[in-house]
C-alpha positions in Angstrom: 31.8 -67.0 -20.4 28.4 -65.6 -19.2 29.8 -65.3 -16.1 32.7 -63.6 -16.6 30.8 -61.0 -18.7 28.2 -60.5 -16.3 31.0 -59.5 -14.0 32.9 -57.5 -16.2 29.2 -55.4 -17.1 28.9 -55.1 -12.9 31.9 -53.5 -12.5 31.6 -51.1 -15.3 28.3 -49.9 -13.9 29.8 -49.4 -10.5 32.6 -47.4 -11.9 30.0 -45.6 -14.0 28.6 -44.5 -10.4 31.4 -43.9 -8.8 32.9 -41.4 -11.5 29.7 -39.4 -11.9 28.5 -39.4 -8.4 32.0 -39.5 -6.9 32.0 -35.3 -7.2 29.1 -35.2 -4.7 30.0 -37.1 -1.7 31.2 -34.5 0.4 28.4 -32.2 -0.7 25.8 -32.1 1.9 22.5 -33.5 1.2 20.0 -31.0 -0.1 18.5 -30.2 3.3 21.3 -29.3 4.3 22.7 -26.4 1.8 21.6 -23.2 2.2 20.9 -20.2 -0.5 24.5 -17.8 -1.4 24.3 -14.1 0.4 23.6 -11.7 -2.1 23.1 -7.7 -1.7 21.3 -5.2 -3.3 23.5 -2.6 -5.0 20.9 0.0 -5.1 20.5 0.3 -1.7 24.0 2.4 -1.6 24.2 3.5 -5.1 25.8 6.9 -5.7 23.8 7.7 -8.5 21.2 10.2 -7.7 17.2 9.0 -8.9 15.6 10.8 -11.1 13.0 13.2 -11.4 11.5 10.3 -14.0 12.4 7.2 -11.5 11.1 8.9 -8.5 7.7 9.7 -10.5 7.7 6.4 -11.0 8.4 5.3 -7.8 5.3 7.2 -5.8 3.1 6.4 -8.5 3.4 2.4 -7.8 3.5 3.2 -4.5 -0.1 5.1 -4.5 -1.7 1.8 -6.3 -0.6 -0.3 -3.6 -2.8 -2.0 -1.5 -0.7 -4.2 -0.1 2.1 -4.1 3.1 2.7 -1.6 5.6 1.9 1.5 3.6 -1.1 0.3 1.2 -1.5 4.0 -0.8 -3.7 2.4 -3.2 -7.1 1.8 -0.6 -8.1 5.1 -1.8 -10.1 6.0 -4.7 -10.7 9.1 -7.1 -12.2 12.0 -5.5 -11.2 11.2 -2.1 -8.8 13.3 0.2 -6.2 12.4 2.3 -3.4 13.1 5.1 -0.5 11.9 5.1 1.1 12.1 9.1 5.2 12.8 8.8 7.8 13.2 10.8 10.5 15.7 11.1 13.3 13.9 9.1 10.5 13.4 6.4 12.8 13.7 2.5 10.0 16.5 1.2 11.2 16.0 -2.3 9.7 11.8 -2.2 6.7 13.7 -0.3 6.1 15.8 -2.5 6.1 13.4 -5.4 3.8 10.8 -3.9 1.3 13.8 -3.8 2.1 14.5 -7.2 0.9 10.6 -8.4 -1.7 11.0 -5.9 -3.0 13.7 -8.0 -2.5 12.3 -11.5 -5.4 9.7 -9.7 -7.5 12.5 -8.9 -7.0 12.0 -5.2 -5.9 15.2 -3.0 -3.3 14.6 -0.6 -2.3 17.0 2.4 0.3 16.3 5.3 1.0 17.7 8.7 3.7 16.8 10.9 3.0 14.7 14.0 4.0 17.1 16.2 1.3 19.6 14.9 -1.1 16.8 14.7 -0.5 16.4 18.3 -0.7 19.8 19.5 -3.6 20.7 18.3 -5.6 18.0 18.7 -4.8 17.9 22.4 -4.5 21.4 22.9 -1.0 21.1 24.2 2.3 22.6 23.2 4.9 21.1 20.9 7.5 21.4 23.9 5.1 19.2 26.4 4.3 16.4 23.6 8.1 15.9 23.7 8.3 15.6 27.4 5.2 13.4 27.7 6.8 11.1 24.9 3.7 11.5 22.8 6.4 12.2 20.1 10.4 12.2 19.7 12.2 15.6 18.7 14.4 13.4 15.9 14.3 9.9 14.9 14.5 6.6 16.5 17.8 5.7 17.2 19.3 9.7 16.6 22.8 9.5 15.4 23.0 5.2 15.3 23.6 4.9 11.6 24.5 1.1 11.5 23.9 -2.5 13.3 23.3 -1.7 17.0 23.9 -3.8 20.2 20.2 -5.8 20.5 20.3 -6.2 24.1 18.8 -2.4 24.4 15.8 -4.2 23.0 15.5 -6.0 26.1 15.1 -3.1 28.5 11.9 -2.4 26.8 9.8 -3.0 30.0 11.2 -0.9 32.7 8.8 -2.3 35.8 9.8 -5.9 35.8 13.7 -5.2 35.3 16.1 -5.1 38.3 16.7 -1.3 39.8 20.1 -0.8 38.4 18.9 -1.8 34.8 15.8 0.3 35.1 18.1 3.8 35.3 19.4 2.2 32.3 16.7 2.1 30.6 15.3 5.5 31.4 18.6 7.0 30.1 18.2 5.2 27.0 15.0 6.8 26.8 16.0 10.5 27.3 18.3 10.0 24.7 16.0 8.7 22.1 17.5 5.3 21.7 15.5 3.4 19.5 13.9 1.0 22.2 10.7 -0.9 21.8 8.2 -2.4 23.7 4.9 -1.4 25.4 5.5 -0.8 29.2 2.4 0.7 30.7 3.6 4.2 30.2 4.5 3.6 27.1 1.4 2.5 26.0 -0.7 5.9 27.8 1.7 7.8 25.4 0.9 5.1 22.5 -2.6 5.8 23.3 -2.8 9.9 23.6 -1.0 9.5 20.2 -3.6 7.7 18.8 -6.3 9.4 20.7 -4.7 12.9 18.7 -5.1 10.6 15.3 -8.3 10.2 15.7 -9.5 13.9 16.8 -7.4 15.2 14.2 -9.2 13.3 10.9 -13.0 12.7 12.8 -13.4 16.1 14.5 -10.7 19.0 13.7 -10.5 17.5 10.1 -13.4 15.6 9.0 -13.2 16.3 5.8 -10.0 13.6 5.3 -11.5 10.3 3.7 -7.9 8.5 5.1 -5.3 8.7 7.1 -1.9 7.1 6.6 0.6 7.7 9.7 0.6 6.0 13.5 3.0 4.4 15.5 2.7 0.9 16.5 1.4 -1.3 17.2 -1.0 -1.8 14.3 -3.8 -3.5 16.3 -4.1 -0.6 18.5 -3.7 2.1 16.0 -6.7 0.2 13.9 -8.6 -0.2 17.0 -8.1 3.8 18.6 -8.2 5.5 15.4 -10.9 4.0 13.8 -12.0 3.0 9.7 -10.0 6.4 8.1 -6.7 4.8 9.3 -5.6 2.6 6.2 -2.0 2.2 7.4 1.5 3.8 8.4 3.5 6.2 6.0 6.7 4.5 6.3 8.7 6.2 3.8 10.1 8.7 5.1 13.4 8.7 2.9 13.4 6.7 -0.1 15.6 3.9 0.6 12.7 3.0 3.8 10.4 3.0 0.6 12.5 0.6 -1.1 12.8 -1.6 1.7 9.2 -1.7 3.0 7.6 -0.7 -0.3 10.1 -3.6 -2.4 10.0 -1.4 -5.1 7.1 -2.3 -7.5 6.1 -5.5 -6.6 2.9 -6.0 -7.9 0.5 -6.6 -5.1 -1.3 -9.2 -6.5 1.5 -11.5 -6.8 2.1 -10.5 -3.4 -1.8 -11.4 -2.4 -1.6 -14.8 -4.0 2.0 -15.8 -2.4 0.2 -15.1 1.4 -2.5 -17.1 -0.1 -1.0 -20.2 -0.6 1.4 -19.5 2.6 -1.7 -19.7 5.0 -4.5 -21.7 2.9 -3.1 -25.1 5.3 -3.2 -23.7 8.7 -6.8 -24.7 9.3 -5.9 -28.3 9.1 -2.6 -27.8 11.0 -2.1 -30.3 13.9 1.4 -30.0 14.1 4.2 -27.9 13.3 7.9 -28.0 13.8 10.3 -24.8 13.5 14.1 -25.6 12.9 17.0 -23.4 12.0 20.4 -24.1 11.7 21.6 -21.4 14.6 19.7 -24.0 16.8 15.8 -23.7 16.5 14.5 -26.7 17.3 10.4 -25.9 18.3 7.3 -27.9 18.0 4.0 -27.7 18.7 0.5 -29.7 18.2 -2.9 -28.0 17.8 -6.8 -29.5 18.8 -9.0 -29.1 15.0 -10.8 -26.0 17.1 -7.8 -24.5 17.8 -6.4 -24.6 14.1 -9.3 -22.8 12.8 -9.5 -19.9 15.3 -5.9 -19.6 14.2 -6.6 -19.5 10.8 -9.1 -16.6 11.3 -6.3 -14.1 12.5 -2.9 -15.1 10.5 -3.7 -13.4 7.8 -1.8 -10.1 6.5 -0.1 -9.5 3.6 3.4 -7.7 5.1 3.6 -10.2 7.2 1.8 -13.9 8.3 1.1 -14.5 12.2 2.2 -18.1 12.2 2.0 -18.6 15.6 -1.4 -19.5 17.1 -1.1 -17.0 20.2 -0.4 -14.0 18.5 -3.1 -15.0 15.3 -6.0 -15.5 18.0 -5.0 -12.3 19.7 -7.0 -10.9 17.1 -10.0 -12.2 17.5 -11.6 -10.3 20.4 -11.3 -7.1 17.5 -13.5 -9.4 15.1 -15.5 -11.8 17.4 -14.9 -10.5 21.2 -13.7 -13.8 21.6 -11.1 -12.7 24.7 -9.4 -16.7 25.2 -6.3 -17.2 22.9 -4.9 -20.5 21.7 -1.9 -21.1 23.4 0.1 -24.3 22.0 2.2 -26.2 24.7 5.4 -26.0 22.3 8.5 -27.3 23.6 11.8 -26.8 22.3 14.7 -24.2 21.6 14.4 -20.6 20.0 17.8 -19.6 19.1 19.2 -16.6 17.3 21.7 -13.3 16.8 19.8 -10.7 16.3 16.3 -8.9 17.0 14.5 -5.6 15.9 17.1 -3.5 17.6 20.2 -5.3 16.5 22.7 -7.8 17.4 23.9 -10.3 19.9 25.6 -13.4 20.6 23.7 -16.6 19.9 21.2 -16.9 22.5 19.2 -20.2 23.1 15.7 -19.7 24.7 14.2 -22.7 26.3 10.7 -23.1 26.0 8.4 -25.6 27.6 4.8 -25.7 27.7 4.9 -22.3 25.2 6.9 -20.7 28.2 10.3 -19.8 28.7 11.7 -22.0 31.3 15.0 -21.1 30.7 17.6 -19.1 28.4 21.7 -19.9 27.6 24.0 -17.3 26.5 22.9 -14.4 24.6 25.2 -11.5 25.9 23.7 -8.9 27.9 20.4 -9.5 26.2 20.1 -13.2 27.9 21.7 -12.0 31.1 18.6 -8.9 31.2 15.8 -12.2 30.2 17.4 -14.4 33.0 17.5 -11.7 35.7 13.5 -11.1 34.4 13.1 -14.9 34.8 14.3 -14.8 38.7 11.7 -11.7 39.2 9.4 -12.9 41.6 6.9 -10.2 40.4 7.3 -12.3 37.2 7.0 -15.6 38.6 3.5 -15.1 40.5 1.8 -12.7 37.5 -1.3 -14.7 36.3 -2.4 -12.9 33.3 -6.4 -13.2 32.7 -7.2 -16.3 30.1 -3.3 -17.9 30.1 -3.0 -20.9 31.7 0.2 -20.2 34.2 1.7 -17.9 35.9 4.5 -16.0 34.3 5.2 -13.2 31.2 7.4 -15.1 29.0 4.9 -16.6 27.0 6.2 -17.5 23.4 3.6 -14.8 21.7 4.7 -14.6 17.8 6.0 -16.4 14.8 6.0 -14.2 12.2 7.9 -14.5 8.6 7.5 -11.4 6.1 6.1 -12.1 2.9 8.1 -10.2 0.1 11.2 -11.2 -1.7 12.2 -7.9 -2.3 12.6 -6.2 1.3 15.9 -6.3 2.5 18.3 -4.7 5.3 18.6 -1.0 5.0 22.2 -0.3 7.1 20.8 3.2 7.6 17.3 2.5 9.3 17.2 2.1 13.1 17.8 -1.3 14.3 16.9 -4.5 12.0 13.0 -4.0 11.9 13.1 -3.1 8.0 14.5 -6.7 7.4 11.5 -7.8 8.2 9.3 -7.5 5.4 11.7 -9.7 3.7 9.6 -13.2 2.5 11.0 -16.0 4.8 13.1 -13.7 7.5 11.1 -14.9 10.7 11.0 -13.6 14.1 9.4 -15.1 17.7 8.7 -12.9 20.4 8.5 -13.2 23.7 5.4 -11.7 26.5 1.8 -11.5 26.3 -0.3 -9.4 24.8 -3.9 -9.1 24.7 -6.8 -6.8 23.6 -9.6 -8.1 25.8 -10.1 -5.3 28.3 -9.5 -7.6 31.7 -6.2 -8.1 30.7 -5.4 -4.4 29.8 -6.8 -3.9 33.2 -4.8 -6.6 35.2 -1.5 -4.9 33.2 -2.1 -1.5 34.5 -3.5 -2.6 38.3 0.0 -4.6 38.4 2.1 -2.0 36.4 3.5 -5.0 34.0 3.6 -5.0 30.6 0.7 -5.7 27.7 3.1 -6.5 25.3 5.9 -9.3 24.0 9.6 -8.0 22.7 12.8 -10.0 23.4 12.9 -10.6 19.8 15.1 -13.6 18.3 15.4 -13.6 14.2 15.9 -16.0 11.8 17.3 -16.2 8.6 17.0 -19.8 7.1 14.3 -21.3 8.9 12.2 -24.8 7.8 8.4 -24.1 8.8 7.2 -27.8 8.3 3.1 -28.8 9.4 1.5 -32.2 9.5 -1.9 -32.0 8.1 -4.5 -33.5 10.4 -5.4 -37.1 9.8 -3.3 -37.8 7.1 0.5 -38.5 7.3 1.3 -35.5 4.9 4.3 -32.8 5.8 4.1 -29.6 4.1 6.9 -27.0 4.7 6.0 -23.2 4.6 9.3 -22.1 4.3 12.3 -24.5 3.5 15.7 -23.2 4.6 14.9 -19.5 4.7 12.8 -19.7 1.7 9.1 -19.3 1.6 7.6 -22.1 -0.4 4.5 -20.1 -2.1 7.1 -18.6 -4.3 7.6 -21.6 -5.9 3.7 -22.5 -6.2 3.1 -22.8 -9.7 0.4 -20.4 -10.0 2.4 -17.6 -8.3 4.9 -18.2 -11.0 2.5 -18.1 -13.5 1.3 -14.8 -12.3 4.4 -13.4 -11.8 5.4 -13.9 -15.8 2.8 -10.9 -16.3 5.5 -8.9 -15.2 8.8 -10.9 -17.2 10.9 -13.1 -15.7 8.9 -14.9 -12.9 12.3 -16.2 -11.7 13.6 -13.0 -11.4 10.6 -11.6 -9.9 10.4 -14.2 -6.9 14.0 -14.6 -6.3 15.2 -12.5 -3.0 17.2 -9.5 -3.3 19.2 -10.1 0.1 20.3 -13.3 1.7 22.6 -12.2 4.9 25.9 -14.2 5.0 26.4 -16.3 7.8 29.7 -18.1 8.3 29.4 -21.8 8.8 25.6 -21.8 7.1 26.1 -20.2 3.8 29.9 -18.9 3.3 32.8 -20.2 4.7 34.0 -20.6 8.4 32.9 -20.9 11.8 29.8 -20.2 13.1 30.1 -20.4 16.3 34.2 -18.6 16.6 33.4 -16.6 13.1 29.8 -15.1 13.9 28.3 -16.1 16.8 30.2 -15.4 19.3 30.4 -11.1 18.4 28.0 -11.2 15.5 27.7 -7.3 16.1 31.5 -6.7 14.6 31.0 -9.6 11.6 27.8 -7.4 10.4 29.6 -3.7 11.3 32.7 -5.2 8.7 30.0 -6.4 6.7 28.4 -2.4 6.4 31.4 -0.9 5.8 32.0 -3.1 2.5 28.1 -2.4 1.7 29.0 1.4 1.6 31.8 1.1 0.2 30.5 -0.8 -2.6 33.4 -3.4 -2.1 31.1 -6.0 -0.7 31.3 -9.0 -2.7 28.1 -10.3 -2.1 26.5 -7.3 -4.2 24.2 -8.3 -6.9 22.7 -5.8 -10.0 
């Protein structure tokens, strides 16, 4: 009778199982699921800001001291410029000013072409045709997602002939291209050189300066202590984006805290996405502290040991870089200038050995590849021959940036917390390697950009078997530390405060469909369907 009970009892508590775990089987396991797109409705709302909520904008935005344009690392009784461009919306201008004043800070601006002309005693007409400045914006008259192999044309001298007169065309258009070719960089520099006339000799009595062009490093460097950061709003959706309007910036301190508190006892790391990232790398106990002295910024965390050390020789003239041997596969859809189909770049020994697919923008990195200028450059302190070094990992740091449709490529998406990006080059600040670049005409700089939407960041801790992941599936894990959340309830709802505005949708990782037939294959016309909707307000990923 026991028996039979006993029996009876097991099969109940099996059918118990199977009825309430029966639902889940054909779920995917937790590592496996991916967070629902969501949109931003204000970023194409109709209704016009206020006078009130535009006040209130600039005067967050002048206590910040955090990100790109930190308006805050001024104080009472100081003055200061503000550099602007051309398409600059005077009416946010003029309030950021305003909330300047109510600090009892004075603000002035001058536009960069002013800036330029009379701090190098040239015309307006010759800046333009030395490049010093552009005429209109990046990427005149592209309102939208762009075609990202442009992006790869950056560096002019080690590209074919045929695709270096495309390039130059590109250029005399004003087609937002990036990248630091040599001549690019002389411009970069009599920019910078202007900057710093300007505010130390023509205009001393300036206390900062926000304004520049990148590259940061450089732009700290050449313009000297006044420079506190870029002014990157010129309209006030760029504000929104970069700015992540009012995010208070010690939340935002505290999350990049607790992102990069682990990387000195890093000694190894894996990167994994589901487009097909599959990189890993191991790190000496030396080299994961040099690291850890340059991966720290708040807009965004250099977490890859090249471009952290890179740093250094600004801090400790230290000119050698750590340069992991990773091995793996980079592989994405879209860079800082747009979109293209899913590449997958090879990488052994923290090279590029090889690269599949891609569009135009892989057929441009393979054609570089078979340069035999390429092959047989031997950059100063690398340890081979070559340019395509892997030279950055880089997530941003803020839930609250997102992808503004009407900025100039996809570089504003990046100051979202967990959207990552890997570069591809060199790039150094020691002056042996500035001079080998311009001996050689080759480039002092990385591009080729490949970002990532829903990465896993996951380090081993040295000596111990512990795993830790920095981000998990897109996510950055700091924004679930519990003393983030316990700072963010100053300001309400800590979930709401930490939760991201804009997840992209990808088919076959986090809606329905296809990846690879659905998205990967043209992801430039999935994402130019995927504007329209935004615009029209019909997109039905839009959240409050």
């Amino acid at each position: 009778m026991k028996r039979k009970v006993l029996t009876v009892g097991i099969f109940i508590g099996l059918a118990l199982v199977i009825f309430y775990l029966g639902p889940f089987r054909n779920k995917p396991a937790d590592d496996q699921t991916y967070a629902a797109p969501r949109y931003p409705s204000h970023a194409y709302s109709q209704q016009t800001v206020t006078e009130d909520q535009l006040r209130s904008l600039a005067r967050n935005a002048v206590r910040s001291v955090e990100g790109e344009t930190p308006l805050g690392k001024v104080g009472p009784g100081e003055k200061v410029l503000l550099e602007i461009r051309p398409q600059q919306d005077m009416r946010l201008l003029k309030a950021i000013i305003e909330a300047y004043k109510d600090r009892q800070i004075e603000a002035d601006y001058v536009y960069d072409y002013d800036m330029v002309a009379q701090a190098l005693g040239i015309s307006r007409e010759e800046a333009y045709a030395k490049k010093i400045i552009s005429k209109g914006p990046f990427g005149e008259g592209a309102r939208g997602p762009r075609d990202g192999y442009i992006e790869a044309l950056s560096f002019p001298s080690i590209l074919p002939e045929q695709l270096q007169k495309e390039a130059a065309e590109l250029r005399q258009n004003r087609v937002f291209i990036l990248g630091d070719e040599v001549g690019a960089r002389e411009s970069g520099t009599a920019y910078r050189s202007a900057m710093r006339k300007y505010v130390m000799e023509l205009h001393p009595e300036y206390d900062a300066v926000f304004g520049g062009r990148p590259l940061r490093i450089y732009t700290a460097a050449e313009v000297g202590p006044k420079w506190k950061g870029y002014f990157s709003y010129g309209d006030l959706k760029e504000m929104q984006s970069f700015f992540a309007d009012k995010f208070p910036t010690d939340v935002w301190r505290l999350i990049v805290e607790r992102t990069v508190e682990v990387i000195p006892w890093v000694e190894q790391a894996r990167n994994t996405d589901p487009q097909g990232t599959d990189l890993r790398f191991s790190l000496t106990q030396e080299q994961a502290e040099l690291w850890s002295k340059g991966t720290y910024h708040v807009g965004q965390v250099y977490l890859y040991p090249l471009q952290g050390t890179r740093l250094l020789y600004l801090t400790e003239g230290r000119k050698e870089e750590v340069v992991p041997e990773a091995e793996g596969i980079i592989a994405g859809t879209s860079n800082h200038n747009g979109f293209y189909p899913l590449v997958k770049v090879y990488v052994s020994k923290g090279k590029v050995d090889r690269v599949e697919g891609g569009g135009r923008m892989g057929e441009i990195m393979r054609a570089i590849l078979a340069n035999e200028k390429v092959k047989n450059l031997h950059y100063p302190y690398l340890p081979y021959p070559g340019f395509f070094y892997v030279c950055e990992g880089v997530p941003g740091t803020n839930p609250k940036g997102f992808r503004y449709y009407e900025a100039p490529g996809n570089v504003v998406e990046l100051s979202r917390s967990g959207v990552f990006r890997f570069g591809f080059g060199v790039g150094s600040l020691a002056p042996e390697f500035e001079e080998y670049a311009k001996k050689n005409n080759v480039p002092n700089a990385h591009g080729f950009h490949v970002h990532q939407y829903f990465m896993t960041y996951e380090v081993k801790t040295r000596g111990t078997d512990r795993r830790f992941k920095i981000i998990d599936r897109g996510r950055m894990t700091a924004l679930d530390d519990p003393e983030v959340k316990a700072l963010s309830s100053r300001y309400g709802s800590a979930e709401d405060l930490l939760k991201e505005d804009w997840i992209p949708a990808i088919p076959g990782i986090n809606v329905k469909g296809d990846f690879q037939k659905d998205y990967a294959d043209d992801p430039f016309a999935y994402v130019q369907k995927e504007v329209e909707e935004v615009r029209k307000g019909t997109y039905k990923y839009l959240t409050p």
